[in-house]
C-alpha angles and dihedrals in degrees: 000000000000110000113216125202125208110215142195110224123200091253139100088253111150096218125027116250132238128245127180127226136253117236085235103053094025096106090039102061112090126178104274097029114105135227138179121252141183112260117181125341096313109358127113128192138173106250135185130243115231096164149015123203148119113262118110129215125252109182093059135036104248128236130214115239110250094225143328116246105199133063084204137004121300084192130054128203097265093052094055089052093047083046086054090039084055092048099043089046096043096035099233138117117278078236085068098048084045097062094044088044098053130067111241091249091065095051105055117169143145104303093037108139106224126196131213110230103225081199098061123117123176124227093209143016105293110246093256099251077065102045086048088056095048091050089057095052086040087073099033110026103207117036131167118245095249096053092048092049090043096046090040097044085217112143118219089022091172092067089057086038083053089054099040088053087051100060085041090242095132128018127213113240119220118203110203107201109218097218092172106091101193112227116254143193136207106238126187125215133163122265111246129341125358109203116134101259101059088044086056087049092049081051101065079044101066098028083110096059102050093180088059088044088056094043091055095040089053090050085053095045095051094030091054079212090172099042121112100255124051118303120261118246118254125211119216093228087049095061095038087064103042095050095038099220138120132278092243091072092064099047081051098068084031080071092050091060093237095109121042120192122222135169126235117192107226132172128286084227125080099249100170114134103268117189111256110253130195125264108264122247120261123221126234096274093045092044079051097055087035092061092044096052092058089032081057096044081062090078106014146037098216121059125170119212111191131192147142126269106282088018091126100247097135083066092054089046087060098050097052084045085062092041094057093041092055085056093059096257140125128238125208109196115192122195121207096200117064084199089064095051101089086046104055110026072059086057091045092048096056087054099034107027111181098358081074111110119178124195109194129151082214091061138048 
């Protein structure tokens, strides 16, 4: 009778998929082992294995697996019912929680990036489907899985890249993809040294552009360069603005080598020194949520305030945030709108001052 294996891919897919089995390897898949199956019209990936049986699909032609990849599990029983936990608690696909789990050695699939390494040394003479693939990489270093399988002609290429990972002959390169830009601002400073004497000599310099003589007067005056501390930092759209004048002046002078530009990477949040302000009063229906809501804490961890847009909840939200910090404890807020985050971590600051700390992956 045809065995049939369900399998997690490493996709967001919201149900496994179902494989048959090959006559040769049938006896030899167990749940936990991987094997690599056919997804799409030309794409492989290493896939678990979550159950064997013998029900065939009907809404879909079934596939063969291309090749199984382990000799025994690499998952147990416990670890696929913390994966469905993850899922169920995260509310993703246990495709999703797959692809974080595993090492990216152990989930090869088409686009996988493989590396020569330039230390290994065989013990024996490579099986030739091997010794193909490492030629290939001998001439170009990374290659992507596809290439090598297209350029060596080889079929079920993962099941010689699994090999070749196990003898350490090859690694499998990981790209991590930075999606956080830091925030950055376009700064002026003067070229060179800024004692008195050289900025006199740049005056009688510029005293035939009066517009870049203001420019660089007005950089003296904001910076405080020749003052006795450390000169403040100037930002290019600062001085812009308090000189009204183009930008064209500045690159001008950019060009004379007297002013240099550099970027300084700053937060996405306001962070300038406010002055503390009190908590705000609240009115009779917020004092009587408010009361509710620690008379509440009394007897549960888990209160819901509910309450209309514009109700005046946020307020409520602060004055519990004090409460809690006048007992010695920490708060941690969460806001479910990112549109929300500059408003109200602003409304905090006034209250809190210094003891805010806000965790973003929008802000350093």
């Amino acid at each position: 009778m045809k065995k049939y294996v369900d399998v997690i891919l490493p996709l967001p897919l919201p149900k496994s998929f179902t494989y048959s089995l090959p006559d040769e390897c049938a006896e030899d898949v167990k749940i936990g082992c991987r094997v690599v199956v056919p997804f799409g019209r030309k794409k492989f990936y290493t896939a678990i294995v979550l159950n064997v049986h013998y029900c065939a699909p009907t809404e879909y032609e079934v596939k063969d697996i291309s090749a199984l990849l382990d000799a025994s599990p690499i998952l147990l029983p416990a670890q696929f019912k913390f994966w469905e936990w993850i899922a169920d608690y995260y509310l993703c696909t246990q495709g999703d929680v797959y692809k974080a789990a595993l090492p990216s050695g152990l989930k090869l699939e088409s686009e996988t990036i493989v590396e020569y390494n330039p230390d290994f040394e065989a013990d024996a003479p490579l099986p030739e489907r091997e010794q193909r693939i490492l030629d290939l990489l001998a001439v170009d270093s990374q290659q992507c899985v596809t290439k090598l399988e297209k350029d060596s002609g080889i079929k079920n290429i993962l099941t010689v890249i699994k090999s070749l990972l196990d003898k350490e002959a090859i690694f499998v390169k990981e790209e991590l993809r930075r999606t956080y830009k830091p925030k950055t601002e376009a700064r002026v400073r003067l070229a060179g040294t800024a004692d008195e004497k050289r900025l006199h000599i740049l005056f009688d310099i510029l005293s035939r552009a009066p517009k870049q003589l203001a420019l660089l007067m007005k950089y003296v005056e904001c910076s405080g360069v020749l003052g006795a501390g450390t000169p403040k930092e100037v930002s290019k759209k600062e001085l812009l603005q308090r000189t009204n004048v183009a930008p064209s002046v500045l690159n001008g002078l950019v060009d004379k080598k007297i002013f240099e530009i550099y970027y300084h990477e700053i937060g996405r949040l306001d962070k300038q020194e406010k002055e503390i302000v009190e908590l705000n009063p609240l009115n009779e229906f917020q004092q009587r949520a408010f009361d509710e809501v620690v008379q509440s804490f009394q007897e549960k961890n888990v209160c819901l305030l509910h309450g209309v847009t514009s109700s005046g909840k946020t307020e409520i939200y602060i004055h519990l945030i004090e409460e809690a910090i006048r007992q010695g404890k920490q708060v941690l807020y969460l806001l479910p709108e990112i549109a929300l985050t500059t408003q109200i971590t602003e409304r905090l600051q006034r209250v809190f001052g210094a003891r805010l700390g806000i965790y973003h992956s929008k802000f350093p």
